[in-house]
C-alpha positions as CSV (number, residue, x, y, z in Angstrom):
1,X,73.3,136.9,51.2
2,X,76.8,135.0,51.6
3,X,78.2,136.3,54.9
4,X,81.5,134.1,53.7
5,X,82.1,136.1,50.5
6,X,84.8,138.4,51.3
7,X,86.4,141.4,48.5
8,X,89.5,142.7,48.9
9,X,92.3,145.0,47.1
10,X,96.0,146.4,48.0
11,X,99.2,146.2,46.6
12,X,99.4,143.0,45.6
13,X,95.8,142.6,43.6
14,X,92.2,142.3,43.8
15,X,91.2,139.2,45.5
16,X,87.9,137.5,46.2
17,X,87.6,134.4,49.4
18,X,84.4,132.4,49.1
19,X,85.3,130.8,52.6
20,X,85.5,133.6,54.8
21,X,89.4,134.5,54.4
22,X,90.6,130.5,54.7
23,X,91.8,131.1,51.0
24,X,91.9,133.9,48.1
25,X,91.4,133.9,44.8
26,X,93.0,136.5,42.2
27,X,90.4,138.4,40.4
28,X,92.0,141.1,38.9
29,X,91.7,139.7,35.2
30,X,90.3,142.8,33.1
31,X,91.1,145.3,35.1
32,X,94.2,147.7,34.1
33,X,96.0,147.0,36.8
34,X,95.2,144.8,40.3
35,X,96.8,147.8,42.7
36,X,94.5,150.0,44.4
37,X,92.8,151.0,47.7
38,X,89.4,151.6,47.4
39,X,86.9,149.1,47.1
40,X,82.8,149.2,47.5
41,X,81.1,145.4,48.0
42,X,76.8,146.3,47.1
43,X,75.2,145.2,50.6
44,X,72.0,143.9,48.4
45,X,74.7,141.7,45.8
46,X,77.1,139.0,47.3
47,X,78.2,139.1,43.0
48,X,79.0,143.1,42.9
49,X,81.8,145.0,43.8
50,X,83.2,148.2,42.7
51,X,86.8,149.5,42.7
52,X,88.8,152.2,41.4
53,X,92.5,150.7,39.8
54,X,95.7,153.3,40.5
55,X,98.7,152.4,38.0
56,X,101.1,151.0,40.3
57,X,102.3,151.1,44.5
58,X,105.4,154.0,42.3
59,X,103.1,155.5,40.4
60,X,99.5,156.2,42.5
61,X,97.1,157.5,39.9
62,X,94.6,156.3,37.8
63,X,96.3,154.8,34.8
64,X,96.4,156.4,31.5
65,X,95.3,159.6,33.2
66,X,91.3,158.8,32.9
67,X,89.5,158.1,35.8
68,X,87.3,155.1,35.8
69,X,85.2,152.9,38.4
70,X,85.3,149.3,37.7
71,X,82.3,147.2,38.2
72,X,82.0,143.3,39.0
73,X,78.2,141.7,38.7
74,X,79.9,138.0,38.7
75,X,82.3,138.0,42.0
76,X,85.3,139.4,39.7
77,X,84.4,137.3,37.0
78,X,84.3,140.2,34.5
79,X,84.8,143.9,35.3
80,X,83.2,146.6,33.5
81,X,84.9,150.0,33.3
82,X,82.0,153.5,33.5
83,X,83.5,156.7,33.3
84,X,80.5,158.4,32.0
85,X,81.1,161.8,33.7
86,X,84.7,161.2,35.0
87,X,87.6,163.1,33.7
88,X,88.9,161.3,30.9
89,X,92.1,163.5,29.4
90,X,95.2,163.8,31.7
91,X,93.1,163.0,34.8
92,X,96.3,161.3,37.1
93,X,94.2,160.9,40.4
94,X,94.9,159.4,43.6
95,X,91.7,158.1,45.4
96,X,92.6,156.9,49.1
97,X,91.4,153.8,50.7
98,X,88.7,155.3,53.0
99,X,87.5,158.1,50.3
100,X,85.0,155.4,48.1
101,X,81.4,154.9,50.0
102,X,78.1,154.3,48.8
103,X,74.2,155.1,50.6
104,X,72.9,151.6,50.8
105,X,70.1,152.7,48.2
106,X,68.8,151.3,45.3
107,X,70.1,151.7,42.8
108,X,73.3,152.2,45.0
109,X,74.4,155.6,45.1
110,X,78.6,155.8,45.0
111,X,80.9,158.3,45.9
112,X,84.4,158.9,45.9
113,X,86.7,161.6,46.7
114,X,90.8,162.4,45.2
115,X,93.5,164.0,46.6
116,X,93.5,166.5,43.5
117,X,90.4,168.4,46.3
118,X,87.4,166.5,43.8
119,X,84.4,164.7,44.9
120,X,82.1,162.5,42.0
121,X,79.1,160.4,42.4
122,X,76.8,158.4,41.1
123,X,72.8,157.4,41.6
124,X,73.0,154.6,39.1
125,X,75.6,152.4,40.7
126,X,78.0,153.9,38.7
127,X,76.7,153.9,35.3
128,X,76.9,157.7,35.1
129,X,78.8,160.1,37.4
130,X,78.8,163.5,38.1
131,X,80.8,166.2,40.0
132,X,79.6,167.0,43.2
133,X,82.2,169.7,44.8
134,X,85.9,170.5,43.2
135,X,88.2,173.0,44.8
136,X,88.3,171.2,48.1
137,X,91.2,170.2,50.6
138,X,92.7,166.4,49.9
139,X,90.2,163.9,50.3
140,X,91.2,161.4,52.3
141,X,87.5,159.8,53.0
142,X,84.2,160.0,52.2
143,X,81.1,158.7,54.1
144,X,77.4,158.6,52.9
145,X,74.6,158.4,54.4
146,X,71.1,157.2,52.7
């Protein structure tokens, strides 16, 4: 483990410290765009985070309207995009800070929740998604439990 390895996202970008906070490093090369909220660090992988890009802090959704969860195994060296099983066609979602978790399983098990009323996972640490309830209230967060 590296307790000092600290992920973060916002407005600004996506940024990883290697020195607990002291200083940052931009990693949001790859990604469509460094704004967000939602972020999921694996509790088993210093390396791997996951998080969900929104276009911009004017324009909230998912950018070109398809809904995909970005994966790090390098500390942001490279991202990966899966959206097997996300809405892919006109799909302008807003997912919230708080509504990404994950169980703490393995493979990790992730889960996030939209405004839109939708909640997807995964069992395969995001590799493939599915829908898990639709027609719901804004969700604002999600939390898992293994």
């Amino acid at each position: 483990m590296r307790p000092e390895r600290l992920f973060l996202q916002f407005h600004g970008s996506v940024y990883r410290s290697d020195d607990t906070g002291e200083s940052w490093n931009d990693i949001a090369e790859g990604l469509p765009s460094g704004f967000g909220f939602p972020m999921v660090v694996d509790p088993s992988d210093p390396d791997a985070a996951y998080v969900i890009p929104l276009t911009a802090d004017v324009d909230r959704v998912t950018p070109d309207g398809e809904v995909r969860v970005f994966e790090t195994r390098d500390a942001g060296g490279s991202w990966i995009a899966h959206g097997d099983g996300l809405p892919s066609d006109d799909a302008y979602l807003t997912i919230l800070r708080q509504a990404f978790g994950h169980d703490g399983g393995s493979p990790l098990g992730l889960y996030f929740g939209a405004t839109s009323g939708e909640v997807f996972g995964s069992a395969d640490a995001g590799a493939t998604w599915f829908s898990v309830h639709e027609h719901l209230a804004p969700v604002t967060s999600v939390r898992v439990s293994g």
